[in-house]
C-alpha positions in Angstrom: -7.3 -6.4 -25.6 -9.9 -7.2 -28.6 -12.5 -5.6 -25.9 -11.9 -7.5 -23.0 -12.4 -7.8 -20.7 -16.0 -7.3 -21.2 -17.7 -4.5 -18.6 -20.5 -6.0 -16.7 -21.3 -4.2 -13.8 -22.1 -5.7 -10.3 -24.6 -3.5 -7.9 -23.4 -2.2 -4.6 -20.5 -1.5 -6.3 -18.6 2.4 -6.1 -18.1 3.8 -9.2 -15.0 5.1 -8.8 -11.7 3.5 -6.8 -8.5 5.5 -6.4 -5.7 3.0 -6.5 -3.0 3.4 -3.7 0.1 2.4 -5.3 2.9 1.4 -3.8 5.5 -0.8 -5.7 7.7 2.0 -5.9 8.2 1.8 -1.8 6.5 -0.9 -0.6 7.8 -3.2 -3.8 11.4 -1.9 -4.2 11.8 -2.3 -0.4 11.8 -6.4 -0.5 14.1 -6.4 -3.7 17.7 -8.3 -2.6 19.8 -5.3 -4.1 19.2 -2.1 -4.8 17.8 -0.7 -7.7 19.3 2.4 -9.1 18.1 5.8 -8.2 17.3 6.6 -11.8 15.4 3.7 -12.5 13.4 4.0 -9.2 12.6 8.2 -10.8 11.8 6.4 -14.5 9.4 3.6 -12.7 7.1 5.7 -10.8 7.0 8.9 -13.9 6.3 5.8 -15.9 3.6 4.8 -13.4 2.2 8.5 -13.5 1.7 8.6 -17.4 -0.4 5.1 -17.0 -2.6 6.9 -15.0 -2.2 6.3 -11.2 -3.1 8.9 -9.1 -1.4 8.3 -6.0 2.1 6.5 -6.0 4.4 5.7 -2.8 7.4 7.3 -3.5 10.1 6.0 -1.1 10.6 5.8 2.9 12.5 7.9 4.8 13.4 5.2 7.5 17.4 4.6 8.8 19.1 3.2 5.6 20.4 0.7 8.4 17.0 -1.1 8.2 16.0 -0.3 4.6 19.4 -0.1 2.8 16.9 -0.7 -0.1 15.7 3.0 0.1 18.8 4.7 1.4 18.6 7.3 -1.8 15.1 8.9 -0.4 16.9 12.2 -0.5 18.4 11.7 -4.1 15.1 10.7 -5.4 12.6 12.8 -4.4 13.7 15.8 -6.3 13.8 13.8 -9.4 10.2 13.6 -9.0 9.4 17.4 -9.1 7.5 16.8 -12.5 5.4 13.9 -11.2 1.6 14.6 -11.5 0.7 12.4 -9.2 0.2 12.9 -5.3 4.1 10.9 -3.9 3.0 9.9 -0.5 6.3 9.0 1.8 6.7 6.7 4.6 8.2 8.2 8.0 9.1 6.2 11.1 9.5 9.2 13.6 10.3 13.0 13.7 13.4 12.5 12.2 12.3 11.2 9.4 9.3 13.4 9.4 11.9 16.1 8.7 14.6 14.7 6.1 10.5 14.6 4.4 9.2 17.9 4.9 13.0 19.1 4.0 12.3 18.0 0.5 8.8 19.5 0.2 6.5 16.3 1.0 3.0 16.9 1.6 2.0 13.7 2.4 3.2 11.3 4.8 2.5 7.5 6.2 3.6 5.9 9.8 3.3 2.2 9.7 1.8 0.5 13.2 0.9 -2.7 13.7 -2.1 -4.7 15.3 -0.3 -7.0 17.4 2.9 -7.1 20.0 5.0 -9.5 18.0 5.1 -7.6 15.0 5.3 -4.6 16.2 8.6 -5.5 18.7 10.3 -7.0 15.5 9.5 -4.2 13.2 9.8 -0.7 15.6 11.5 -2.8 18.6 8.4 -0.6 20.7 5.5 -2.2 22.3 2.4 -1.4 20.7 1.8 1.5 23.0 5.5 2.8 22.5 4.8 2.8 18.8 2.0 5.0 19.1 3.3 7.4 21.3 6.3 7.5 19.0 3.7 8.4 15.9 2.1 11.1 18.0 4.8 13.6 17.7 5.0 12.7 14.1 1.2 13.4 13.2 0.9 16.5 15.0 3.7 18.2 13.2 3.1 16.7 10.0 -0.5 18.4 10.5 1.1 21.5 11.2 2.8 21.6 8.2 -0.8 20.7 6.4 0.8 17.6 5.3 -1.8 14.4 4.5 -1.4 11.9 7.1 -1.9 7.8 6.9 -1.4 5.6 9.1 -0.8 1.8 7.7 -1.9 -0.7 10.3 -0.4 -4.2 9.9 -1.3 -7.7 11.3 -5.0 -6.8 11.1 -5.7 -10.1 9.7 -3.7 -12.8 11.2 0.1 -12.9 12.7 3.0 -14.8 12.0 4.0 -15.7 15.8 0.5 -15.0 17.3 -1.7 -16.5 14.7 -5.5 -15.3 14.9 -5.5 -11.0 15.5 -9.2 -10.3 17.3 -10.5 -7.9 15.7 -11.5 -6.0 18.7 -7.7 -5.4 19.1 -7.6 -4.4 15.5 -10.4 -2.1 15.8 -8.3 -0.5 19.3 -5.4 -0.1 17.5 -6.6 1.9 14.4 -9.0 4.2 17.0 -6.0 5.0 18.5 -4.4 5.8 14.7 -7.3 7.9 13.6 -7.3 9.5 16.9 -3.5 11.1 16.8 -4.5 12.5 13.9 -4.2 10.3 10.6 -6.5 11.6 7.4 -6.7 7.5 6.7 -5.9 4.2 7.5 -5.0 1.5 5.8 -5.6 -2.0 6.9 -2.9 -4.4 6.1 -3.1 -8.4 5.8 0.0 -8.5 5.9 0.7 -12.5 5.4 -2.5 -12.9 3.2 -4.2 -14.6 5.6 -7.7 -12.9 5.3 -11.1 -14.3 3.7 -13.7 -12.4 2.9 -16.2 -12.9 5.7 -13.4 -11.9 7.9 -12.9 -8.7 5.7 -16.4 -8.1 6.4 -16.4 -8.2 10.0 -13.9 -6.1 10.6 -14.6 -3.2 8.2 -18.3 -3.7 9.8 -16.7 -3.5 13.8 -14.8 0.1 12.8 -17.7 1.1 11.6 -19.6 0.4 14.6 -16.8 1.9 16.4 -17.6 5.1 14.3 -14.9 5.0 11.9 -15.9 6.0 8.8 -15.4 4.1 6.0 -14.5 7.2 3.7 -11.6 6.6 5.8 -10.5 3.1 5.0 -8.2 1.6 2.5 -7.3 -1.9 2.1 -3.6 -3.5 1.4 -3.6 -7.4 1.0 -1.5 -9.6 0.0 -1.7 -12.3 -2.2 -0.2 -15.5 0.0 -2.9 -17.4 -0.5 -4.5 -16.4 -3.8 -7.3 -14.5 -1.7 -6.2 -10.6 -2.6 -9.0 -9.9 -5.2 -11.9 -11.6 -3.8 -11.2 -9.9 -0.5 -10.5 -6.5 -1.9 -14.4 -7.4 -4.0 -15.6 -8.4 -0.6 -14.4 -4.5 0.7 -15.4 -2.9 -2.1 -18.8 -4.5 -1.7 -18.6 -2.5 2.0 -18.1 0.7 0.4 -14.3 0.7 0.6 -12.6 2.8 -2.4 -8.8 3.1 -1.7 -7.5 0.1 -2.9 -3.6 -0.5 -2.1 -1.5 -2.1 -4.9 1.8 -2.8 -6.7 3.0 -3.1 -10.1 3.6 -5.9 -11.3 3.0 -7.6 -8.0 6.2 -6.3 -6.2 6.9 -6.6 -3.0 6.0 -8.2 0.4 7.4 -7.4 4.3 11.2 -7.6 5.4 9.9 -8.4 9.0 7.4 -10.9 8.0 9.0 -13.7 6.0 5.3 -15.6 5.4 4.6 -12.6 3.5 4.4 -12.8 -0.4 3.7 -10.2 -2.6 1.2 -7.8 -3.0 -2.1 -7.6 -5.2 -0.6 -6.9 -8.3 -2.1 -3.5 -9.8 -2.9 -5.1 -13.2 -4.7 -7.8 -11.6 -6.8 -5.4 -9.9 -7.5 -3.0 -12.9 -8.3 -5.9 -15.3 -11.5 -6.7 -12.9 -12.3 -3.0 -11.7 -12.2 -2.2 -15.5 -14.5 -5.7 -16.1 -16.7 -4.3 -13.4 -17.3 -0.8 -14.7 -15.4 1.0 -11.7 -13.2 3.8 -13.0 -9.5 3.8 -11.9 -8.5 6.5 -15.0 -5.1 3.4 -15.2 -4.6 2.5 -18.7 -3.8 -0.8 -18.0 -1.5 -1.0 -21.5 0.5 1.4 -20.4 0.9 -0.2 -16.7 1.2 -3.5 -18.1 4.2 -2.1 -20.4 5.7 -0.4 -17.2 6.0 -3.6 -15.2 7.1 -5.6 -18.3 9.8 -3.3 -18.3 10.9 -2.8 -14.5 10.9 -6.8 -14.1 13.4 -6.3 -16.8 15.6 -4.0 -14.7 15.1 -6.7 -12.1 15.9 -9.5 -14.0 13.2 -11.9 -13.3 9.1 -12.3 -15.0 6.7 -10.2 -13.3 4.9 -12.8 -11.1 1.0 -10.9 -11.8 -1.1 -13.0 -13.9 -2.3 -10.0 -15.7 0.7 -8.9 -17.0 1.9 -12.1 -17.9 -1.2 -12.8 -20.0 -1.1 -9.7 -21.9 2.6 -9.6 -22.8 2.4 -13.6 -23.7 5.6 -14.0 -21.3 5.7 -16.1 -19.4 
């Protein structure tokens, strides 16, 4: 737009983030109804000519608890064309193989960071969750598929308030240590602040995980998504989670609003010099348009400043 906004790089910045999106799962999953199969296929080959790299297809959980994304196996073959990596969420082996069925090559299992959640969301203890994963991993290795592991609650809990991050930092060990590629560390309820941010990517680290290994998902409950996904970019952190348009938040979690909105996060990585290869036009155009299949304004600030809707 006219130039802006205006590149003005920061130091101790990384030149390059690859943007994790996910409105296409993670989104779509939250929406009241349905959306149809062809405009699920549309939205994310429209997200792949904007430029995104990596885009969450779809989950491959019990229709039962995400009627949402009961057309997994319709979809993916509509997406044979996509030049984009289509990472799929899987809650155990049977999911693992209605996803390797289709051809997947990469794969997520979602944990959690605390009891609560994780007895409401895979009715498992922690522990039970993690031994559930392990059969999950080490097949989808097998089969040379890309493995992430999503680790929510790391910043604060619904039921249990505070999460120490010493816990965090136990639960993602034992993540990395089945097997998962990467880990992504999810606030969940958008509870986090930047120093916190900063402790706990600097307590993984001391626990020697890498953090070539870490993405970040927030959410935006509290209007803190970008300046804690600055504060882990200032760590060193380059997979950023997103979703277009803003889309989405957690069925289990009803705090929980949506996520960083992908525009919001281009306009400042593009204002800061850090490539993304997103042409924010065309992503802005593609989440004017899907909040037009769902009826309602798209609620990123980014989008609604550069379509003047609002």
């Amino acid at each position: 737009m006219n130039g802006l906004p205006m590149t003005v790089p920061a130091p101790g910045l990384p030149p390059r983030v690859r943007i994790h999106e996910v409105g296409a799962r993670d989104g779509l999953q939250n929406e009241k109804t349905a959306v149809p199969t062809e405009v699920k296929a549309e939205f994310i080959h429209r997200l792949a000519a904007a430029g995104l790299t990596t885009i969450e297809a779809t989950s491959f959980v019990h229709p039962k608890w995400v009627p949402q994304l009961a057309d997994a196996e319709q979809l993916f073959p509509l997406l044979g064309d996509v030049e984009a990596a289509l990472p799929v969420l899987v809650p155990n082996e049977r999911g693992l193989d209605r996803a390797l069925t289709l051809g997947a090559t990469r794969i997520a299992v979602f944990g959690s960071a605390t009891e609560t959640f994780a007895s409401r969301n895979l009715n498992r203890t922690v522990a039970e969750s993690l031994a559930m994963f392990e059969p999950v991993v080490a097949r989808a290795k097998q089969e040379e598929a890309h493995v992430r592991g999503y680790l929510s609650m790391c910043f604060g809990d619904p039921w249990e308030g505070p999460v120490p991050v010493h816990q965090v930092v136990r639960t993602a060990k034992s993540l990395l240590d089945l097997g998962c590629d990467e880990l992504s560390l999810g606030d969940t309820i958008g509870v986090a602040t930047p120093g916190h941010v900063q402790e706990l990517l600097n307590s993984l680290n001391e626990a020697g995980v890498g953090t070539d290994r870490i993405g970040v998902h927030f959410h935006d409950t509290y209007g803190q998504a970008l300046s804690n996904t600055l504060a882990a970019l200032q760590h060193g952190v380059t997979t950023v989670d997103a979703s277009a348009g803003g889309l989405g938040g957690c069925p289990y979690a009803k705090s929980a609003t949506g996520n960083l909105a992908t525009e919001d996060l281009v306009w400042m990585l593009d204002g800061l010099g850090i490539e993304t290869g997103v042409d924010l036009a065309a992503l802005t155009a593609t989440s004017v348009w899907m909040a037009e299949q769902l009826g309602r304004p798209s609620p990123s600030r980014t989008v609604r400043a550069l379509s003047h809707k609002e």
